[in-house]
N, CA and C of each residue as an Amber inpcrd file, in Angstrom:
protein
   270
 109.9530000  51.6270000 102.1880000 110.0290000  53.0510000 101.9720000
 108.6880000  53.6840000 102.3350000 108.7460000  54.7130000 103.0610000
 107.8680000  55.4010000 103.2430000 106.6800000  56.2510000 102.2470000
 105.8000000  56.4900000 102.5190000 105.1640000  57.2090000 101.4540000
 104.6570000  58.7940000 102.4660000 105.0440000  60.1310000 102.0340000
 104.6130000  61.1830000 102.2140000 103.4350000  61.7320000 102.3260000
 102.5420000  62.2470000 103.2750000 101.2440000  62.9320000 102.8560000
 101.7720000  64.4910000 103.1700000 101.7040000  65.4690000 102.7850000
 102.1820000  66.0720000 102.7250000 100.7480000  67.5020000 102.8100000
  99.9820000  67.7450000 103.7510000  99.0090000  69.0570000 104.1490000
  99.0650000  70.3510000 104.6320000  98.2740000  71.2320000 103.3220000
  98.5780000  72.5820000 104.4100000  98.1540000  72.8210000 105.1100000
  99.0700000  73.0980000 106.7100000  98.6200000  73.3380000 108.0520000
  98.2280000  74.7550000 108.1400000  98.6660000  75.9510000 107.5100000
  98.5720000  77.4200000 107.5400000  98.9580000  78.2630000 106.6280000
  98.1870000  79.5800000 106.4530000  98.8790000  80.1230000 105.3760000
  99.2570000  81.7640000 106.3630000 100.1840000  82.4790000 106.1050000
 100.2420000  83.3380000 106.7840000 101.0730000  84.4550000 105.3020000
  99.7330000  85.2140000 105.6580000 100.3420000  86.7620000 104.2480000
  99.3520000  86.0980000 103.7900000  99.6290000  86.3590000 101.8820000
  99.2980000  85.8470000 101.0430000  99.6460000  84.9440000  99.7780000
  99.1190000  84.1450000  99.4390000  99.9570000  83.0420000  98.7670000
  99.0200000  83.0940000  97.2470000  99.5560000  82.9370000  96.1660000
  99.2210000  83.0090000  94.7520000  98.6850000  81.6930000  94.5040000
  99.3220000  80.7910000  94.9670000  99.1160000  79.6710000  94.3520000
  97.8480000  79.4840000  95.3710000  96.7720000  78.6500000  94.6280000
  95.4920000  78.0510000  95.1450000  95.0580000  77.0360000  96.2280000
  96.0990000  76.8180000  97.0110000  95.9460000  75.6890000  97.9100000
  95.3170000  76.4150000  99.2890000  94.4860000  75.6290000  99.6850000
  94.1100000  75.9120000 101.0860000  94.2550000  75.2180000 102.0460000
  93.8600000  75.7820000 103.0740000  94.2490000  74.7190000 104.4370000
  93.4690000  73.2620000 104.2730000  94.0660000  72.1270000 104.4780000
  93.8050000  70.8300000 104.3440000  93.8440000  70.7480000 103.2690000
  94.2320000  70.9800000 101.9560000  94.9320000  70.8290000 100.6490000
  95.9170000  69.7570000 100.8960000  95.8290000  68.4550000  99.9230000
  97.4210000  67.9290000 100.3510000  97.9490000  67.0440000  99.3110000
  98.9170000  66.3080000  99.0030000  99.1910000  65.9370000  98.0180000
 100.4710000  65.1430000  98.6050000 100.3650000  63.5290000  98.3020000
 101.3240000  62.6320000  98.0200000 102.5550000  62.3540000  97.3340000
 103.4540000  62.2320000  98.4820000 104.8590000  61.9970000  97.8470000
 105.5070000  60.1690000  97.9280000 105.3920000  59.6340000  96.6540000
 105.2150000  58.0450000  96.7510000 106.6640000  57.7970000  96.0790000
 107.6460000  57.4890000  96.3380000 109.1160000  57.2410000  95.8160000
 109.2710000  58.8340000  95.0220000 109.2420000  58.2510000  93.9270000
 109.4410000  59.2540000  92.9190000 108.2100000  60.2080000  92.4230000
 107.3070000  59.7530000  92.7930000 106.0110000  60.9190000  92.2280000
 105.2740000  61.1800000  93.0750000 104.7590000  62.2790000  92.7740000
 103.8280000  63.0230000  93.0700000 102.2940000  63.1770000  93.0090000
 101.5700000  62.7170000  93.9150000 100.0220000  62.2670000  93.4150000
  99.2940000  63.5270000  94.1870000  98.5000000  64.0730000  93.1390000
  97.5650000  65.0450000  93.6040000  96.5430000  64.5730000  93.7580000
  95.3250000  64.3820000  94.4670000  94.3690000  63.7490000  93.7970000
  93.1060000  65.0220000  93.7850000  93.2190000  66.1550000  93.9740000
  92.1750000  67.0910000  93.7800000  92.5590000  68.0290000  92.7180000
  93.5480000  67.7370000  91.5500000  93.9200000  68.5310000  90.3600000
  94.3010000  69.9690000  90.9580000  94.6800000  70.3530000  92.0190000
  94.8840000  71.8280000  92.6200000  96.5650000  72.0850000  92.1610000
  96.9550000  72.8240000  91.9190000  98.3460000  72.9810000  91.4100000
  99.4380000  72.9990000  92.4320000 100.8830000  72.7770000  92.6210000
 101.6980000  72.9080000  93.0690000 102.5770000  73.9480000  93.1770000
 103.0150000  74.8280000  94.1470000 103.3170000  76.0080000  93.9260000
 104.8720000  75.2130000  93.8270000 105.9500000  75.6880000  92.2730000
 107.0580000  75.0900000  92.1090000 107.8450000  75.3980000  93.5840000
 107.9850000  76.9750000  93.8080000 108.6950000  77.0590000  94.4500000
 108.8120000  76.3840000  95.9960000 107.5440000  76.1480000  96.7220000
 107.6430000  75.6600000  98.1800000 108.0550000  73.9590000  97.7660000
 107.4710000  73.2790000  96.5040000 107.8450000  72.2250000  96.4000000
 109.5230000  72.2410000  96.2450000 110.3180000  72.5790000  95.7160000
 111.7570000  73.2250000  95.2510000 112.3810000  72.8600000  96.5110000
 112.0470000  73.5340000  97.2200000 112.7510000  74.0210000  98.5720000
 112.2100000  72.2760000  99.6620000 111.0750000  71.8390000  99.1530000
 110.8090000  70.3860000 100.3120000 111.4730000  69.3920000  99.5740000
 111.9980000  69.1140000  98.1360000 112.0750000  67.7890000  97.7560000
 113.6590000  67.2720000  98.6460000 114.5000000  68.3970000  99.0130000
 115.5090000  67.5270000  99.6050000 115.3850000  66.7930000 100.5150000
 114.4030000  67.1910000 101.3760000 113.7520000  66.3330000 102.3630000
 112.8230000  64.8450000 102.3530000 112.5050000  64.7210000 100.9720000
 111.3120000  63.6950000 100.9390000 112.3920000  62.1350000 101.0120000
 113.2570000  62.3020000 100.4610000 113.7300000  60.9660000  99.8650000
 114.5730000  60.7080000 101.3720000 115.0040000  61.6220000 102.4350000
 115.7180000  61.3550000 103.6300000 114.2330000  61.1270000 104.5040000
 113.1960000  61.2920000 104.6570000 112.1160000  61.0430000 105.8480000
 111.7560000  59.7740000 104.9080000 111.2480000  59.6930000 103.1690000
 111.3220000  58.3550000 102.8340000 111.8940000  57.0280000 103.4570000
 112.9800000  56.9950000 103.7260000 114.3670000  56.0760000 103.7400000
 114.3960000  55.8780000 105.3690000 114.1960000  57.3250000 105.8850000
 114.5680000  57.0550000 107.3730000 113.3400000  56.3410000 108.5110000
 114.0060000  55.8140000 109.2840000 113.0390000  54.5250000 109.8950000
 111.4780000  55.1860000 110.9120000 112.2840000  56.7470000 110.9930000
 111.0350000  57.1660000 111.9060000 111.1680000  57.3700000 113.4550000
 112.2930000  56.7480000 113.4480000 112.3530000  56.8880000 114.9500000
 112.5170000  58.1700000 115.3830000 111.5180000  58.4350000 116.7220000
 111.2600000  59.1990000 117.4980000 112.7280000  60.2070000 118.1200000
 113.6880000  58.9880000 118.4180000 115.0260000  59.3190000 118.7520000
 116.2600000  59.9410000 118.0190000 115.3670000  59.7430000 116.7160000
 116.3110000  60.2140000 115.6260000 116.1430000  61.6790000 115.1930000
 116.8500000  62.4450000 114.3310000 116.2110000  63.9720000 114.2700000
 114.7610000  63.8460000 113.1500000 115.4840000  63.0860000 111.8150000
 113.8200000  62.6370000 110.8670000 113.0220000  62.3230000 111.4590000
 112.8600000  61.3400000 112.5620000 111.4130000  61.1190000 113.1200000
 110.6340000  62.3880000 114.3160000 111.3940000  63.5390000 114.0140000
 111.1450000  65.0100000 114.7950000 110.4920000  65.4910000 113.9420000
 110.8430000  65.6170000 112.2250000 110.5230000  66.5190000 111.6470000
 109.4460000  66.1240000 111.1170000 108.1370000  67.0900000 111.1390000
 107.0920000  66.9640000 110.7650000 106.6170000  68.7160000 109.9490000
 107.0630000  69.2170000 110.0230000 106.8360000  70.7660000 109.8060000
 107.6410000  71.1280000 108.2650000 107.2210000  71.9190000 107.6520000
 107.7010000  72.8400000 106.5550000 107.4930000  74.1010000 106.4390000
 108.0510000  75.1470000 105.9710000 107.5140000  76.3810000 106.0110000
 108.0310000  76.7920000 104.2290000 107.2720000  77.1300000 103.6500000
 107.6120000  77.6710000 102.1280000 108.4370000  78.9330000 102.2870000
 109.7440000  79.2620000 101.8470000 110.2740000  80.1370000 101.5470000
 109.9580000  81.5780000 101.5780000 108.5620000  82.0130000 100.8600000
 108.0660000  82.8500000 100.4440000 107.7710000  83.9670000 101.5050000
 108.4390000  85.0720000 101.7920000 107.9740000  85.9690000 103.1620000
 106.7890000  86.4590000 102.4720000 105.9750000  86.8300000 101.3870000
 104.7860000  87.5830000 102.0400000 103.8210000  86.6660000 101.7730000
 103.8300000  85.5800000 101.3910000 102.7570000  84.2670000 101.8160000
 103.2920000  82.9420000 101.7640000 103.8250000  82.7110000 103.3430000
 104.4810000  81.4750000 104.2150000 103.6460000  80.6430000 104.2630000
 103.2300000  79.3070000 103.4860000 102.1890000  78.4470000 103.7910000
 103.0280000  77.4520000 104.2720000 102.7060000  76.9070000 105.4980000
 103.3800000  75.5710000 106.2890000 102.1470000  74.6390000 106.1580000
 103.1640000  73.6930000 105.5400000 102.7230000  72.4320000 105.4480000
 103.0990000  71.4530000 106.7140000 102.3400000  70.2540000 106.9570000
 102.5630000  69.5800000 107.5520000 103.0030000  68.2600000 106.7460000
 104.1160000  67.3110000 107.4240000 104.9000000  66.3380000 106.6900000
 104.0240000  65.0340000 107.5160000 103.4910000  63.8580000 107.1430000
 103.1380000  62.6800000 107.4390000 103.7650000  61.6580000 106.9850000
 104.1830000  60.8810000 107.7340000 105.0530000  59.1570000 107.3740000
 103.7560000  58.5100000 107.0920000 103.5590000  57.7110000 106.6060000
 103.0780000  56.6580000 105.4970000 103.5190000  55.4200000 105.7540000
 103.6420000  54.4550000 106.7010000 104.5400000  53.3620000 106.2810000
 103.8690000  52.4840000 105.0770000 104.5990000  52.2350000 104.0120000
 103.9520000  51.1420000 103.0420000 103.7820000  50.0380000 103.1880000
């Protein structure tokens, strides 16, 4: 199983929650490792977890659509922070 790094690539507007660009935080099976105590904005996390456990599981391949997706964009229209998604192999 894969392990997630999960960085913000951009913020566009403005965003409440405290993360800045190169902010990032680990998605390891089931948890979540911060390691700079910076908070998680619920909602952009909300909207990525359906994704973690399918790029987890999936092999990566290039040929496949999971091994395409590398991008996120948070919900939020007046501060869109896109994250970038990283495979991990364990």
């Amino acid at each position: 199983m894969a392990i997630i790094k999960v960085t913000v690539e951009r913020i566009d507007g403005y965003c409440k929650q405290p993360k800045l660009i190169g902010d990032s935080f680990i998605v390891d099976g089931g948890k979540i490792i911060v390691k700079d105590n910076t908070p998680i904005c619920m909602w952009a996390l909300q909207s990525m977890m359906p994704i973690f456990p399918i790029l987890q599981q999936a092999g990566g391949s290039r040929d496949h659509w999971t091994g395409k997706v590398n991008q996120f964009c948070c919900p939020d229209p007046k501060g869109r922070v896109h994250y970038y998604l990283e495979r991990i192999e364990s």
